[in-house]
Each structure stands twice: as structure tokens, then as C-alpha cells.
N, C-alpha and C positions, 0 to 999 in steps of 0.2 A: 557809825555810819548813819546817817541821817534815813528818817523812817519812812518817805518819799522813794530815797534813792533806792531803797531795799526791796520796793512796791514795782517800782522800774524794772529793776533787775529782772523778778521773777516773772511778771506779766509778759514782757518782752522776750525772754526767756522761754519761756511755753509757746508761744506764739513762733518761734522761729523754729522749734522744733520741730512743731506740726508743719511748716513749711521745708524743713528738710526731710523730713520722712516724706512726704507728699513729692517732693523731687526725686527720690529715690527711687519711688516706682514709676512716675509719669514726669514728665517734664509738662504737658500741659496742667496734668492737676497740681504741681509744685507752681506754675505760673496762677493758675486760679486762686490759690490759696495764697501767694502774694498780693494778689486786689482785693480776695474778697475780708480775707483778718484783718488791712488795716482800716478799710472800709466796717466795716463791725467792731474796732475799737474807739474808732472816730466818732460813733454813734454813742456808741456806749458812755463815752466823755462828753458827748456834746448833752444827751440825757441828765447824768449826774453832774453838770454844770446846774441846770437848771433846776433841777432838784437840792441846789444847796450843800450839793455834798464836794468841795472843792478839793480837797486833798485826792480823793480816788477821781475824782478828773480831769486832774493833774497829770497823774499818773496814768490813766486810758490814753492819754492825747500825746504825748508823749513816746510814748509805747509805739503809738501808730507810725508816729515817725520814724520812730527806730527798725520798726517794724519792714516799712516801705524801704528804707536806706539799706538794711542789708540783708532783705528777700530776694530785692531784685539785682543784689551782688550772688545770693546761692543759685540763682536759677540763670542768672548770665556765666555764672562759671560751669555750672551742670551743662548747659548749651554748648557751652563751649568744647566741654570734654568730650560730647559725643550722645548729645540729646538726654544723660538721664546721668544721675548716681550710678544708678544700678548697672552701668555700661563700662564702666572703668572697668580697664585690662593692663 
């Protein structure tokens, strides 16, 4: 597997975490933390873009996408079920 795509995985991976735990207790802090992680990845890549360091931001920008794509899938589904993770019966 290509050493980018492994960098992908994990970043994005953590980041989506913190976003379902974050739904689990609050439905607003689980939408917060949908704007504000990919916003603070997008940084973080647009930073080490210009810093020279192209492969990790590659991977930060990337991330953010993945990030935004299926954040605002966990927290449109949590809404859905009845405002929270934590509300499932």
C-alpha cells in the first residue's frame, strides 16, 4: 500500500473518531467538530504546502475532504435518529 494512502487512512481516521464521539454526547458539539477538524486540517496542509513539505500536505488536504464528506454523513444520520448517538433506543 502506498505510503500516502496509509497517512490518509490514519489522519482521517482519528479525525472522524473525534467526530463520532463528539456526536454521541451532543449533536451540536458533533456538528462543531465537523467544521472545525476539517477547517484545522486545511490549515495544517495549506501550512506544510508552503513549508515544502508536500507529501504530509498531501495528506492534511485530503483528509479534510474526507473528513467534511463523511462528518457531515455521521452527524446528518445522528440527527436523524433523534438528535444524538447517545439517544438510540
Amino acid at each position: 500500500m502506498n505510503e500516502v494512502f496509509k497517512k490518509i487512512l490514519v489522519v482521517s481516521l482519528i479525525a472522524l473518531v473525534v467526530i463520532t464521539l463528539a456526536s454521541a454526547s451532543d449533536l451540536g458539539a458533533g456538528m462543531a467538530s465537523v467544521v472545525i477538524l476539517p477547517i484545522v486540517l486545511l490549515v495544517a496542509g495549506l501550512i506544510l504546502l508552503a513549508s515544502k513539505e508536500k507529501q504530509w500536505a498531501k495528506v492534511f488536504l485530503i483528509s479534510s475532504g474526507i473528513v467534511l464528506l463523511l462528518g457531515f454523513s455521521v452527524c446528518t444520520a445522528a440527527f436523524m435518529m433523534g438528535g444524538g448517538l447517545g439517544n438510540m433506543h
